[in-house]
N, C-alpha and C positions, 0 to 999 in steps of 0.2 A: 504493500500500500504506500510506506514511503517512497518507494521508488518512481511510485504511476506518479504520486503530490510534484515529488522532483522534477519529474518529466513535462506534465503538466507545465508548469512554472518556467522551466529553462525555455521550451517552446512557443510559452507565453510572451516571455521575455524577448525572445529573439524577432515574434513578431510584431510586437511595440516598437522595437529598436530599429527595426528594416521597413517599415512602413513611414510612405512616405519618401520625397527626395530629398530633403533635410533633416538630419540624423544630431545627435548628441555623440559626441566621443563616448566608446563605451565605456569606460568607467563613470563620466558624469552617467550617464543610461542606468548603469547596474545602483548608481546610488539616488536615483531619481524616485520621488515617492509615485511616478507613475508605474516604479517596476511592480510596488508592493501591490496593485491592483489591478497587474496586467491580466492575472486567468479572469477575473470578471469582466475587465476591457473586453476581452477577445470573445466571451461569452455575448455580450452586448455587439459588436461588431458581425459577431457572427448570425446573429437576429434581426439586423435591423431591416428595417422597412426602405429605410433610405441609402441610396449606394453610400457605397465607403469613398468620399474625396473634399478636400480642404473646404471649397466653397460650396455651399448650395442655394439656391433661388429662395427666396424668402417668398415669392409669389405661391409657394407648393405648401407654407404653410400659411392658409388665407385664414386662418382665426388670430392672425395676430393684425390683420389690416386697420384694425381700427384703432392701431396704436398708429402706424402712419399719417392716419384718418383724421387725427388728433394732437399731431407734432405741432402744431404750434402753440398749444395751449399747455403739452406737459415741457415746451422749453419755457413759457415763462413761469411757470412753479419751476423749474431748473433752474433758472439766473436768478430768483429770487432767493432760492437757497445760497445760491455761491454770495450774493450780497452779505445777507446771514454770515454767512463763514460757517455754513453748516457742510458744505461740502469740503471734506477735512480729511485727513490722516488719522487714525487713532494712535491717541497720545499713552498710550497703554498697551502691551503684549498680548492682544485679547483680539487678533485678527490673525490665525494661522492661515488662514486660505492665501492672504497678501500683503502680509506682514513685511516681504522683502521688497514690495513694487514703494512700500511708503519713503523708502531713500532715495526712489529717480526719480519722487516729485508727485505722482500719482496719489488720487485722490478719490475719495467717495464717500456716498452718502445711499445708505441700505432703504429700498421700499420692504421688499421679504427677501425670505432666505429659507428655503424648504421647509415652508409652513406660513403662519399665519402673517400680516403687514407688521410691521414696526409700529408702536403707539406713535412713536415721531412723527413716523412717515404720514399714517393717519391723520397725523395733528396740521402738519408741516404742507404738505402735499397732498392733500385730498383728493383734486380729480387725476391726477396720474395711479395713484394709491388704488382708486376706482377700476378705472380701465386696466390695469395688471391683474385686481383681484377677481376681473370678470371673464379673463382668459386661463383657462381650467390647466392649458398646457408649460403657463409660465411657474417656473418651479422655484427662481429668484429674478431679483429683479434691485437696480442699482444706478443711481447718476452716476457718472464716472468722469474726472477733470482729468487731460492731461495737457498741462503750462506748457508755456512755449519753453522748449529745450528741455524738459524732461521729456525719461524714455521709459520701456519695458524692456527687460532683457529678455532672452532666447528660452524658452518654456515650454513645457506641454503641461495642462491641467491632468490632474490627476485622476477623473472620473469622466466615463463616455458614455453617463448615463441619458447628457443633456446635449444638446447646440447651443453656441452663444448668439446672441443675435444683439446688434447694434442700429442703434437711429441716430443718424446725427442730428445734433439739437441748435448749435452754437459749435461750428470749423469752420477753422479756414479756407475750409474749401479750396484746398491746394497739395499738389503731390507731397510738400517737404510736410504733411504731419497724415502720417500713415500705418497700415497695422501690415504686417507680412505674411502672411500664415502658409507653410511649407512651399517657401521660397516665390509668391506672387505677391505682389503688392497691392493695395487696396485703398486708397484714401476718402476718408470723410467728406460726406457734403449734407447740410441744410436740408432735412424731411429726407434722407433718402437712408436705405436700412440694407443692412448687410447679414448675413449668415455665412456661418463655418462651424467647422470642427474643431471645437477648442482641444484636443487629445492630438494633435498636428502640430509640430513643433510652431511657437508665432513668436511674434514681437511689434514692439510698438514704439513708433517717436515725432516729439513735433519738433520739427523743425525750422518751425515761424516762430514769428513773432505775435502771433493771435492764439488764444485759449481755446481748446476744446473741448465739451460738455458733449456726452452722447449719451441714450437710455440704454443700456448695460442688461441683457437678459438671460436668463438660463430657461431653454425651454425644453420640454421633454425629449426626447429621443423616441419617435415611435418604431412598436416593434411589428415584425410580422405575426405575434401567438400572442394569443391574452396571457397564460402564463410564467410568458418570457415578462411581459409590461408589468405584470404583477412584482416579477421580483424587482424591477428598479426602479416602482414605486417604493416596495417595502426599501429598497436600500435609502434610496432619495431622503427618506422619513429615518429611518434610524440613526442613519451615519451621517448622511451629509448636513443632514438638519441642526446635529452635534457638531455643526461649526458655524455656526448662526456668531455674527457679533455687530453690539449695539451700537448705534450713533449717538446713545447718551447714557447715562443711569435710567433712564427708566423703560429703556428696553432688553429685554432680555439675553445675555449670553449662553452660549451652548455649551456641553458639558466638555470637548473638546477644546474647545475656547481655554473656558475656566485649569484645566492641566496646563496647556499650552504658556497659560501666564510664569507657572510655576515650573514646567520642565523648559523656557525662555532661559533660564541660568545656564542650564548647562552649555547650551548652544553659545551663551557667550561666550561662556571660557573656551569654546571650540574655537573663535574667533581668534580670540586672543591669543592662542597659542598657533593659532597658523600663520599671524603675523609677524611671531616670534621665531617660530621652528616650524617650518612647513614640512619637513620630514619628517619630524614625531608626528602633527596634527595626524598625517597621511597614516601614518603606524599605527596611533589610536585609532583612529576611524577602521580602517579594516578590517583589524585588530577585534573592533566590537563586532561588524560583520561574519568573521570568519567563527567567533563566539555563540554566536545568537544559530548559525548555519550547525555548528557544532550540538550544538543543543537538542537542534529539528533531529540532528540526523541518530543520536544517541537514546533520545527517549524513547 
C-alpha cells in the first residue's frame, strides 16, 4: 500500500511539474506546497468538464455576466475603499494564502473566502457583496490593488479546485501592467474580464505609473460527475475555507490562518538563517524533508 501512496505521488508530482511550458526548477517544484496537493490536482484535472489550458473564455461561464453587467458600479464601491485605505496589506501573519505577495506591494480587501461574505464586506460594499453572493459558482471573491511598480513573482496556487477570474475595474489599460500565466501575456482593461488556471505557473507586474484595482474571483471548477463536484465542494468547505483571513477584527479568521500566525516564527528564522548561511538553510530544509519522507516510509 505504501508503495501504490508513493507511486501515486511521484506521478502526481511529475505531472504538476511537466504540465504546462513554464516549469519551476525542480527543487523549487519538489518544495512547492502545490507538490503536497498534487494526487488531488491530478484527480480534479482528470475530471474536469473544462479542457486542461492556461486561459479560458469567460463567455463559457455566463452566470458570472452580471458581474461584467455591473462593473461600473462595483468599481466605485472599489475606489471608494482604496480612498478608505481599506484596500491594504495585513499588518498581521494571519494571510497564508498571500502573505508573501504583501512585500511586492500587492494588496486586498476580502468580499468571501469559501463560505459566507465578510461582515466588512457587507458593511463596506454592499452591492458588489450582493452580486458575488448571488453567483452560486463564486467560491471567493476579493479587490485586488497592484501600484504602479509593484509585482507578483513566479507561482502556481496550490489548489485546482477553482478558476481565477479577473475584471478590471480601474488599469491602465496598457501592456506594461500585466499578468503572465504559462508564458502569454495578458493585460488589464476597464469592464473587461479574464479567466485562467490559476494551478499554471503566472505572474504579475505594473509597470506604469497608474494603479490597478480589478474584482479578484475564485470560481468553481466544474466537473464532469456529480461525485467528483461533490468532493471539491467538501474540500473547498473544509480546507480551503480554513484559510479564510479578515480585513478587520470583526471578521473572522480561519483555523489555518490562526496556526499560520504562530508556526510564522519558525519560517522566520528560516529566513534569517539563509541570509546568513545559505548552505545550512538548504541542509535544514531537506534535512526536514528527507525526515518527514523517512517517517511515511517506516511506519
Amino acid at each position: 500500500m505504501k508503495l501504490i501512496i508513493a507511486a501515486i505521488y511521484v506521478i502526481s508530482i511529475a505531472y504538476v511539474h511537466l504540465r504546462g511550458r513554464v516549469r519551476h526548477k525542480l527543487g523549487r517544484q519538489l518544495s512547492d506546497h502545490s507538490t503536497f496537493l498534487a494526487p488531488i490536482n491530478c484527480f480534479l484535472y482528470l475530471f474536469s468538464k473544462k479542457p486542461n489550458k492556461p486561459y479560458l473564455d469567460p463567455k463559457d461561464f455566463p452566470d458570472l455576466s452580471p458581474l461584467q453587467a455591473h462593473w461600473e458600479e462595483i468599481r466605485e464601491e472599489g475606489q471608494n475603499l482604496l480612498r478608505a485605505g481599506a484596500i491594504k496589506r495585513s499588518n498581521q501573519y494571519d494571510d497564508v494564502g498571500f502573505n508573501s505577495f504583501f512585500k511586492t506591494g500587492w494588496k486586498r480587501f476580502y468580499l468571501k473566502w469559501y463560505g459566507d461574505s465578510h461582515p466588512s464586506a457587507l458593511q463596506l460594499c454592499p452591492r458588489t457583496t450582493e452580486l458575488v453572493q448571488s453567483i452560486g459558482s463564486i467560491k471567493a471573491a476579493m479587490f485586488a490593488e497592484l501600484p504602479p511598480g509593484s509585482k507578483l513573482v513566479r507561482h502556481r496556487d496550490p489548489y485546482a479546485g477553482s478558476y481565477r477570474y479577473h475584471l478590471g475595474l480601474e488599469t491602465p489599460n496598457n501592456a506594461g501592467c500585466y499578468i503572465n500565466v504559462d508564458g502569454e501575456n495578458y493585460h488589464w482593461r476597464d469592464g473587461e474580464a479574464v479567466m485562467f488556471d490559476e494551478t499554471y505557473i503566472h505572474y504579475a507586474e505594473n509597470t506604469t505609473d497608474q494603479n490597478r484595482i480589478i474584482l479578484f474571483c475564485d470560481v468553481e471548477r466544474p466537473m464532469k460527475y456529480r461525485w467528483a463536484a461533490a468532493f471539491n465542494g467538501w474540500f473547498s468547505r473544509t480546507v480551503m475555507s480554513a484559510a479564510g483571513a479578515p480585513n478587520d477584527a470583526g471578521d473572522r479568521t480561519g483555523g489555518i490562518n490562526r496556526l499560520f500566525t504562530k508556526i510564522y516564527k519558525i519560517r522566520l528564522r528560516g529566513k534569517e538563517l539563509k541570509k546568513r548561511n545559505r548552505a545550512r538553510y538548504y541542509l535544514e530544509k531537506w534535512a526536514i524533508f528527507g525526515g518527514l519522507l523517512a517517517i511515511f516510509i517506516l511506519i
